[in-house]
N, C-alpha and C positions, 0 to 999 in steps of 0.2 A: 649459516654462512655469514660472513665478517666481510665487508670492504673497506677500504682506507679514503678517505680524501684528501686533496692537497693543501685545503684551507683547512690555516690552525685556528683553537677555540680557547675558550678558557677554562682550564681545571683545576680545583682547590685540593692540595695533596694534603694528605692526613695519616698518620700513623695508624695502621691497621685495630692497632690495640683502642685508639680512641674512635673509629667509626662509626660505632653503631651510638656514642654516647652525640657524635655530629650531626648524625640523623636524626635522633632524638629532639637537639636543638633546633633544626631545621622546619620541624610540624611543629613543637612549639608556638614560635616567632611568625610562622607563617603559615597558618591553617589554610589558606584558600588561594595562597601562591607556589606554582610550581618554581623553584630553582634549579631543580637538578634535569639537564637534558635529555629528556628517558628517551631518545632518540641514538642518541650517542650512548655508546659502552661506559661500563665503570671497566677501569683497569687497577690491574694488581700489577705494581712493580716492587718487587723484593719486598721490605716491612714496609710500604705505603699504598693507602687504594687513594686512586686519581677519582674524584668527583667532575664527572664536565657539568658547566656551569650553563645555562639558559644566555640569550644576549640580551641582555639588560644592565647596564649597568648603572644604575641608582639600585635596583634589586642587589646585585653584588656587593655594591658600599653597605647598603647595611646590613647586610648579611657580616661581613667583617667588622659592622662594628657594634657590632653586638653577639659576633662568636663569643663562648666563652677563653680566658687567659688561660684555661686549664688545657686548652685542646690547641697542641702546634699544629701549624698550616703552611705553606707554602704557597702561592698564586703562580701556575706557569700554565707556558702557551705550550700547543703540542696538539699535532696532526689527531684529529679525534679518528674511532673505529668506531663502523655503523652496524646495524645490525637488519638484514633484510624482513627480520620476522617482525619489526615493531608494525603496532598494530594503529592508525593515525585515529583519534577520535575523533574528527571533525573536518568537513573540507578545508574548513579555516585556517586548520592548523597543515593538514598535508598542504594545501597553498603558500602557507607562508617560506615569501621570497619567490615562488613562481611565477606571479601577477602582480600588479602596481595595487598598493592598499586604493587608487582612486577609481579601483576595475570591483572592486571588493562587494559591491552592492547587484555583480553580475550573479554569485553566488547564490543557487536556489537556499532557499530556508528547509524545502524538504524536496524530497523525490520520490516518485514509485519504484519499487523493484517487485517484477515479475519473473519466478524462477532466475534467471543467472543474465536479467536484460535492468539493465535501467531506465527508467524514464523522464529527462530532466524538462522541465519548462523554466526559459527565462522571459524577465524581467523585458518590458521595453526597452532600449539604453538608446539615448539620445545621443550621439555623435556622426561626425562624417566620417571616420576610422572603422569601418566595417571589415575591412580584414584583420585589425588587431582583433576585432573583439571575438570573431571565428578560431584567432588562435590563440585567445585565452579561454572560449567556448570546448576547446580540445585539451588544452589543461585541467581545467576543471571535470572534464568526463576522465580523463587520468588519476586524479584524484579520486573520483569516486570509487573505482576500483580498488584505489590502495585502501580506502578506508572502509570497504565492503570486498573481501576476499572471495565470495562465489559470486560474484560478478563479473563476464566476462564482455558482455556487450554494453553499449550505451550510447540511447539515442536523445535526440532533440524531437520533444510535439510539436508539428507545423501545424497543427488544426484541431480547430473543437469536434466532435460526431460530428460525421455527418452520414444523408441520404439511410437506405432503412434498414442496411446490414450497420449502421452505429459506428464507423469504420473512424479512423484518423489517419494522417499522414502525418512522420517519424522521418527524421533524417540521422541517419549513422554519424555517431561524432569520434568513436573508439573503442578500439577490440573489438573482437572475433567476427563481428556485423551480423550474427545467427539471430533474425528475426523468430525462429522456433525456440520453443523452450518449453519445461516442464517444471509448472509451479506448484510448489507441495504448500498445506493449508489445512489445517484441521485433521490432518492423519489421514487426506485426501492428495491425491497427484492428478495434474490437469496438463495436459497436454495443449498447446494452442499457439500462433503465430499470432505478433501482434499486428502484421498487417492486414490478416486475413479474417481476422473475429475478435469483439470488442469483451476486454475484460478489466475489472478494476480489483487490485487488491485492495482498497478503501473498506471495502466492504468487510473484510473478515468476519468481524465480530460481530457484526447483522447478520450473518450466514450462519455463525455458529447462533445467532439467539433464537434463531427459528427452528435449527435441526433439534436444539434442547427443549425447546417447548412443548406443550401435551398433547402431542403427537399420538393419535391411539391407534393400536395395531388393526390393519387393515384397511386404514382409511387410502381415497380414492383420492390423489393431489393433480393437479393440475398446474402444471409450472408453464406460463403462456409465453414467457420470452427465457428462452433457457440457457441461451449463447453456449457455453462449452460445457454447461453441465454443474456448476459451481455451487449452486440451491440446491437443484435434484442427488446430488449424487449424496453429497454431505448429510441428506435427509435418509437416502436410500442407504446410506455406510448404517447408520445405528437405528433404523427401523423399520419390521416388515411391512411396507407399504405399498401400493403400485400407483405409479407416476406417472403420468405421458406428459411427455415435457417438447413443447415446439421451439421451431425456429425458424425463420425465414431464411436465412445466410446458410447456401448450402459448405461452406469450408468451417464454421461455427457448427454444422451440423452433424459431417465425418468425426471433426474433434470429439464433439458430445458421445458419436459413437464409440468412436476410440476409448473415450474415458470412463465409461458406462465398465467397459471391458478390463480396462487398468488398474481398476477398484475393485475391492472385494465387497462387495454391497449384501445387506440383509433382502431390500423388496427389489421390486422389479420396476427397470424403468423402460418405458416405450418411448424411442424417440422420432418425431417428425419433421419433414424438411417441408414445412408449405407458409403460406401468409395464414395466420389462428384465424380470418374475417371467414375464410371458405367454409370452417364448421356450420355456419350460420344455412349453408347451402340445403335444397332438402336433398340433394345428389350425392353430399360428401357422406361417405359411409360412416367415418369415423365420427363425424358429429351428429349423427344417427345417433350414434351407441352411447356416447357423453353426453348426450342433453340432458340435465337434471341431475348428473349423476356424481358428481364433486364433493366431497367433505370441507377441499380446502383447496385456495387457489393464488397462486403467490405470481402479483404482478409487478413484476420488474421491472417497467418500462418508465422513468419517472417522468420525462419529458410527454410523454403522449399516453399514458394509462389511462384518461380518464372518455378517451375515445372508446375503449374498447371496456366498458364497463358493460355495455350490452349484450357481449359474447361472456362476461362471468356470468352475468342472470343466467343466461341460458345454459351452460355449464354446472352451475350451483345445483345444489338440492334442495327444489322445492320450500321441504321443511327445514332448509337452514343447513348455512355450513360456514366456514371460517375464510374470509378475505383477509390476505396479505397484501396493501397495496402503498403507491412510493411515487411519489411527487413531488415536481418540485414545485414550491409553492412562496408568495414573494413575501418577505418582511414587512413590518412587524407582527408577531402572532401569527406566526407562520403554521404550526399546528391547528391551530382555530378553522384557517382559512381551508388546507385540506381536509377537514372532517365535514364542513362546509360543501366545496364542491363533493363530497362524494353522497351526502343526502340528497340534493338536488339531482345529482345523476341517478342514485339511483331511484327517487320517486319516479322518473321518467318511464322507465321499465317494470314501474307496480312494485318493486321491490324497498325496503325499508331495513334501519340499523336497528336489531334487533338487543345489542349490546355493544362497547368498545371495550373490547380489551388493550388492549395499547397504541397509544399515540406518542413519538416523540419525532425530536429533531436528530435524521442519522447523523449529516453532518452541514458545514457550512457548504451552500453550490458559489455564492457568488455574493459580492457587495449586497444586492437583494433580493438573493432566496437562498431559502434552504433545503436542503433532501430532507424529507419526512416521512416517516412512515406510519401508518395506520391499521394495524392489527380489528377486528371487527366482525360479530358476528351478524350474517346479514339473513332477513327472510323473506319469501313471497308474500306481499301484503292479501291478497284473498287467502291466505293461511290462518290469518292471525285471527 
């Protein structure tokens, strides 16, 4: 579909015959300058195709003055035709002329997108103009749309986690306001609202490095914070394993069901709605039956993991099994410092690192720290 606007642009007309040698010229002279407004249609009127030109004009003057003599041209003004399918590669550019270039530093550098929601955070911005800035805050979630086409929602985060379901508060900025959505991931689909259970696509490619790693059939996984399933399931898609994967957050908990069931999975996952500390219970059945008994136990929790290193011991097997654990941990030598506290924790509990297998930095959390991860096999010290 085609619409017109009523503001005219600039187009360089060219003989059809000589187009493709203008083109030619055009990546020449200017490898890493766009001229040609791919926003705007090329038109064919009878033996000449209309070029619409970018607004720039020093970009134009030399563009003319360095066409070549071989190639006639013409310069006219004339109503451009858009094109709804153009595809914008950057908010920056769907922005331009939406917002004052001095709003331009409102513009996140990146965003999440979960299933068809977006997730913008901005910037502090210092002014008294607080309603301008909410309605260039709605612009720019407009844009985000045009420039992410399965996007239909898009919110603002009014908060870091918080309390012990990990939760945030989000404020609708534009389209559809569908806080549910179904995010696909690994040739995995997840089910989840984001106000109701905490999930990060940050992670992807943490998730996919632990479903491929040497994962051996049969082994007994323990996923202690499992939020909608996103570790366990991706494990359970390509390995016959069996999982019990908890959660405190009983809405984090239905999803996990839900997705347990939306997935076509190899092992078996068992999901739990209670706090993981009960196992510890001699009354809780279920941590009867799991004491000792774990191959491998992947702790998600990074802000607070190193509380519950107590309940791995007791989970773990005896003769040794494979910790996954994720911390956040502050600058500089941010990995040092997690492999660090986790000796210390676990001498506490008689337990010892029996080997690392991987330590690194997942990603940057803040000015001073970082999320880390530490792969690890660990044992009972009266074993050794």
């Amino acid at each position: 579909m085609k619409i017109k606007v009523s503001e005219k642009i600039t187009y360089i007309q060219i003989k059809k015959k000589n187009g493709q040698a203008f083109l030619n010229q055009v990546n020449s002279l200017f490898k890493n300058k766009i001229l040609i407004d791919q926003k705007k249609k090329v038109l064919h009127v009878e033996d000449y195709i209309l070029f619409p030109l970018i607004e720039d004009n020093e970009l134009i003057e030399k563009l003319l003055h360095f066409i070549s003599e071989s190639i006639d041209y013409k310069i006219i003004s004339k109503e451009p035709v858009l094109t709804l399918n153009y595809k914008y590669k950057s908010l920056e550019e769907a922005l331009k002329k939406k917002i004052p270039s001095e709003f331009y530093e409102l513009i996140p550098k990146s965003y999440d997108i979960i299933g068809d929601i977006a997730i913008l955070e901005f910037d502090k911005f210092e002014t008294p103009i607080d309603k301008l800035i909410n309605l260039y805050k709605t612009k720019i979630a407009k844009a985000v749309i045009k420039v992410n086409k399965n996007v239909k929602s898009v919110y603002e985060k009014k908060s870091e986690i918080k309390d012990m379901f990990r939760l945030r508060k989000f404020t609708h900025l534009y389209g559809e306001g569908n806080s549910e959505t179904i995010h696909k991931e690994n040739n995995c689909s997840f089910k989840l609202d984001i106000f109701k259970s905490f999930f990060t696509p940050r992670l992807v490619f943490e998730r996919n490095r632990i479903t491929t790693c040497n994962i051996l059939e049969n082994e007994l996984i323990i996923d202690m914070f499992a939020g909608v399933g996103p570790f366990s399931i991706q494990i359970a898609k390509k390995h016959n394993v069996v999982i019990h994967a908890f959660d405190i957050n009983p809405n984090a908990y239905n999803y996990l069901k839900t997705n347990i069931k939306f997935n076509k999975i190899k092992g078996t996952i068992f999901p739990y709605n209670f706090d993981i500390k009960v196992l510890l219970q001699h009354s809780n059945e279920v941590g009867s039956i799991l004491k000792n008994q774990a191959d491998r136990i992947i702790m998600n929790l990074p802000e607070k993991s190193l509380n519950y290193i107590n309940i791995a011991c007791f989970l773990m097997k005896e003769s040794g099994g494979i910790l996954h654990n994720y911390q956040f941990c502050e600058k500089p030598d941010s990995v040092n410092n997690a492999i660090t506290n986790l000796k210390e924790e676990l001498d506490n509990f008689n337990w010892s690192i029996e080997k690392i297998l991987a330590s690194k930095i997942v990603k940057p959390f803040s000015p001073k720290a970082d999320l880390v991860v530490v792969d690890l096999k660990i044992k009972y010290k009266d074993l050794i």
